[in-house]
C-alpha positions in Angstrom: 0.0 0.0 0.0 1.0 3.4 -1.0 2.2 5.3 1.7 1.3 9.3 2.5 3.9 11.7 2.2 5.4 13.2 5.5 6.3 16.6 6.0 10.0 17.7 8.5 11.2 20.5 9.4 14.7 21.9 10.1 16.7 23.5 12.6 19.8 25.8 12.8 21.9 25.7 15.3 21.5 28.6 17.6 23.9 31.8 17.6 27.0 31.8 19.9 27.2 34.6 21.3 30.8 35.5 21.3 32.9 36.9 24.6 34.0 40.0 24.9 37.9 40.3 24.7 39.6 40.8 28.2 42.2 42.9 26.9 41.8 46.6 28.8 40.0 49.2 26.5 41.9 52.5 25.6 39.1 54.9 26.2 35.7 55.7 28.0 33.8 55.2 25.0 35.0 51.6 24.6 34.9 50.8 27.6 31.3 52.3 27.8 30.3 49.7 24.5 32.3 47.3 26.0 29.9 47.2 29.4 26.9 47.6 27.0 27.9 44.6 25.3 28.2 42.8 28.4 25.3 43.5 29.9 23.5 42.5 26.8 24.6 39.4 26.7 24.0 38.6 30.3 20.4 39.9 29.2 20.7 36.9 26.3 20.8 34.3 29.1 17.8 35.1 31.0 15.8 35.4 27.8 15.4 38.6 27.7 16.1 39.5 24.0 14.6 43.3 24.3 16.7 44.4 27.0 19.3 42.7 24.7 18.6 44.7 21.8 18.5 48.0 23.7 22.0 47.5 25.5 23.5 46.2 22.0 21.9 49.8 21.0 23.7 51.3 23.5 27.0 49.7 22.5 26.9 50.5 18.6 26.1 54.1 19.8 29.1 54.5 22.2 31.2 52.8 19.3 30.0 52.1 15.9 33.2 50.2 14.8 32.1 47.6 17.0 31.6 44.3 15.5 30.8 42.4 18.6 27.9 44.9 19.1 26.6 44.2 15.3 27.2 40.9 15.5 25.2 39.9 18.7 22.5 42.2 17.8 22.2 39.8 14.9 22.0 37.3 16.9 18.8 38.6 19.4 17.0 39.7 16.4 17.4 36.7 14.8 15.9 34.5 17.5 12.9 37.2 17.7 12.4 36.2 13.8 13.6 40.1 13.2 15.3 38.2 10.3 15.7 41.2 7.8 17.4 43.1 10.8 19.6 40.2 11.7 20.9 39.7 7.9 21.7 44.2 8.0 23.4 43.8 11.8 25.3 40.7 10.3 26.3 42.5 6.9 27.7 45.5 8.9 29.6 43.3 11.8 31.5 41.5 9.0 32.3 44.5 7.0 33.6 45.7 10.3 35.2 42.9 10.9 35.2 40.4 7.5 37.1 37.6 9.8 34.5 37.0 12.0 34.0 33.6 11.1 30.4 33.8 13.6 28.7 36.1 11.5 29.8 34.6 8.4 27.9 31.2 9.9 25.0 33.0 11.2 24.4 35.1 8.4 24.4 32.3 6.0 21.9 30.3 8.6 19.6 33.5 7.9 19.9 33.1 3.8 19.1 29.7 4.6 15.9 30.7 6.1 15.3 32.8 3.3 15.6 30.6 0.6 19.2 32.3 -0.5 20.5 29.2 -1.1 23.5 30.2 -3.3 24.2 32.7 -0.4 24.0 30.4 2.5 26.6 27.8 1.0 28.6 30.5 0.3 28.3 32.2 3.4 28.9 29.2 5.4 32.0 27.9 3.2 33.6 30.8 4.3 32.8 30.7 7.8 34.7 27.0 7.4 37.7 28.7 6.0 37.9 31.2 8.9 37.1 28.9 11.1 37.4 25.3 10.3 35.8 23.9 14.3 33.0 25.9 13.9 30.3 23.4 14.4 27.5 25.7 13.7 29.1 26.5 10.1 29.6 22.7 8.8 25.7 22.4 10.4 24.0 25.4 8.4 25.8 24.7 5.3 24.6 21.3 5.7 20.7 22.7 5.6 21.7 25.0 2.5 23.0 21.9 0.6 20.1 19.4 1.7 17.6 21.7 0.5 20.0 22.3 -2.8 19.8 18.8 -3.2 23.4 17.8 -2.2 22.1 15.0 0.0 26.0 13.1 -0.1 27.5 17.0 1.0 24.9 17.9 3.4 25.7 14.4 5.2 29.2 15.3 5.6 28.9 18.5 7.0 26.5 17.7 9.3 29.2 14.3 10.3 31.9 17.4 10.9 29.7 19.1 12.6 28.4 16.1 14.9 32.3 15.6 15.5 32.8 19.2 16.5 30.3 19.1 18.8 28.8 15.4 19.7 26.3 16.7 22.4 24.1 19.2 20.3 20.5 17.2 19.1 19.7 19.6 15.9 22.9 18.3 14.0 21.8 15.0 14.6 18.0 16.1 14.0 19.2 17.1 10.2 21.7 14.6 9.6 18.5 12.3 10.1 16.3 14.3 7.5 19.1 14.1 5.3 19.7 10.3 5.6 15.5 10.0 5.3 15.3 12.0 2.4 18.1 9.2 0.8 15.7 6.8 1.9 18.5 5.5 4.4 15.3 5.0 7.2 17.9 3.0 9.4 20.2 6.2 9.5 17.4 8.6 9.9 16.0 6.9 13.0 19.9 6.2 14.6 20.0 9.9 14.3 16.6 11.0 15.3 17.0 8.3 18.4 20.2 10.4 19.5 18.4 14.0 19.1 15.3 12.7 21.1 18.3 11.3 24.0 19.8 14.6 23.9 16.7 16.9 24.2 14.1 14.5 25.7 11.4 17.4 24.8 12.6 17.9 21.0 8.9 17.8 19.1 10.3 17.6 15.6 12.3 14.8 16.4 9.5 12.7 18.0 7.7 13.3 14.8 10.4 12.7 12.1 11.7 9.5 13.8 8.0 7.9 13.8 8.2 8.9 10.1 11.2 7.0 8.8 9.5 3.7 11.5 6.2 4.8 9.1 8.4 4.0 6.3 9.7 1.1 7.3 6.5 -0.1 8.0 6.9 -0.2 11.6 3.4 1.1 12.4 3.8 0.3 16.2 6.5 2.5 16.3 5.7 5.0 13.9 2.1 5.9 16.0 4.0 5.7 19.7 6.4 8.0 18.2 3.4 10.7 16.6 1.5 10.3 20.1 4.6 11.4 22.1 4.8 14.3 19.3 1.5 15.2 20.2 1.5 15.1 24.3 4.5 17.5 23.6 2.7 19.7 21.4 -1.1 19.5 21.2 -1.1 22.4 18.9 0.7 20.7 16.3 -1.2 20.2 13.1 1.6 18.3 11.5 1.6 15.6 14.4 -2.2 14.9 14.0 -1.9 14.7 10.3 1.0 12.3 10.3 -0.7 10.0 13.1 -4.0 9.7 10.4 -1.2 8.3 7.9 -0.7 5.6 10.7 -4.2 5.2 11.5 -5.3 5.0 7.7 -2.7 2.1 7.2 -3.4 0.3 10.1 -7.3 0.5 8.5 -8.7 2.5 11.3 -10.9 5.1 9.3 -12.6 6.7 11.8 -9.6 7.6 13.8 -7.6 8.5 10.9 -10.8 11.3 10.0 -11.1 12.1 13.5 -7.0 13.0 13.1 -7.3 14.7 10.2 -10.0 17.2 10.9 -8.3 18.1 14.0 -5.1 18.9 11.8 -6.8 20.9 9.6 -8.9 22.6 12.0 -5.1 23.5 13.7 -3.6 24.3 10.1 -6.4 25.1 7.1 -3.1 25.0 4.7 -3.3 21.5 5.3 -6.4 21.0 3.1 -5.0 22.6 0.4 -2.5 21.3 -2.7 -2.9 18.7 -5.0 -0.8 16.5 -2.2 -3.1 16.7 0.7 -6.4 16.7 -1.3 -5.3 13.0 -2.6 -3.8 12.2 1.3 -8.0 13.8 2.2 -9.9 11.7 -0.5 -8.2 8.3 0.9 -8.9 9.5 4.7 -12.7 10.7 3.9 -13.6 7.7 1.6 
């Protein structure tokens, strides 16, 4: 039997935010950016990314050549979505500073996001070349190539970037979408196995590994997998409409309905396209 699509999502690697240098500043008005930039990024680990933004303010106003200031600007407003801000904050920290392999990384995770494809490989190539153990630069390169096709590249520079940096559960997360998209369902769950033992509460993972179980015809495992998804994250339309898939195949109609209205009823989106009106007919027949 013909089995539903399934749809997976990615993730890049969070910004680091880089540490201020310890060498003493020459004048009041570095030092002054130089507490700003601090105290922003204490304001980074509590969360709170808008007293962030207004101390990185601070800092690019007491010294505009700063690229620390730029850079981690870049990297608040990125994580507030502010992505248009965080590619101009990025642009100007590495024209500042054009060996700061960071924003080189980050702002080719951004292109990424943005379907810049070209710019993201490029971006993140020469993050590499600035900075060869820059896990987060072998891991958002990896996205660019997946989604460019480049399955065989994307695997390897998410295995450098596993290597780098063993303990982080999104390289392993899209070194698994990689592997599932080559139809290596083995790989794909190894990896999604490893995310899920790393961040116990990581949604997409749940979701992706009882995908590649889907296609291996593990159904058992496949449906455990979409109900942990969904005790995570009720709200997620994606984790009822995948568990329908599981339902319809193991010929439980009614459930698989009951599954898919709630999805769309979460996601409209989900009833439209040529796709999901086929993945509809089967469910409502």
């Amino acid at each position: 039997m013909k089995r539903g699509s399934v749809l997976t999502t990615f993730i890049i690697l969070q910004s680091i935010f880089c540490c201020l240098a310890t060498t003493r500043a020459q004048n009041s008005r570095a030092a002054t950016a130089a507490s700003y930039l601090e105290r922003g990024a204490a304001w980074i680990s509590k969360g709170e990314l808008d007293r962030a933004i207004a101390d990185f303010d601070l800092a690019i106003a007491s010294d505009p050549t700063l690229a620390l200031a730029f850079y981690n600007r870049g990297s608040a407003r990125s994580q507030k979505r502010d992505l248009e801000g965080a590619l101009a904050d990025y642009d100007r920290a590495i024209q500042l500073d054009p060996r700061l392999a960071e924003a080189w990384a980050n702002r080719g995770g951004i292109r990424y996001v943005t379907g810049d494809l070209t710019g993201a490989i490029s971006d993140g190539s020469r993050a590499i070349e600035l900075n060869s153990r820059l896990a987060m630069a072998w891991n958002n390169r990896g996205l660019a190539r997946m989604d460019n096709d480049d399955l065989a590249g994307a695997v390897s520079d998410f295995d450098s970037s596993i290597m780098l940096d063993h303990k982080r559960a999104e390289a392993y997360y899209n070194r698994g979408t990689a592997r599932y998209r080559m139809r290596d369902f083995d790989g794909a769950i190894a990896d999604r196995t490893q995310a899920i033992k790393l961040k116990p509460d990581f949604v997409a993972a749940w979701g992706d590994r009882g995908a590649a179980r889907l296609a291996k015809g593990d159904l058992e495992g496949a449906l455990a997998d979409y109900n942990r998804a969904i005790e995570l994250n009720p709200a997620s339309a994606i984790g009822y409409f995948n568990r329908s898939l599981v339902w319809r195949e193991r010929g439980d109609l009614a459930r698989a309905r009951a599954d898919y209205d709630r999805a769309v009823a979460l996601d409209p989106r989900l009833a439209d396209g040529e796709a999901r009106e086929r993945i509809r007919n089967r469910l409502m027949r």
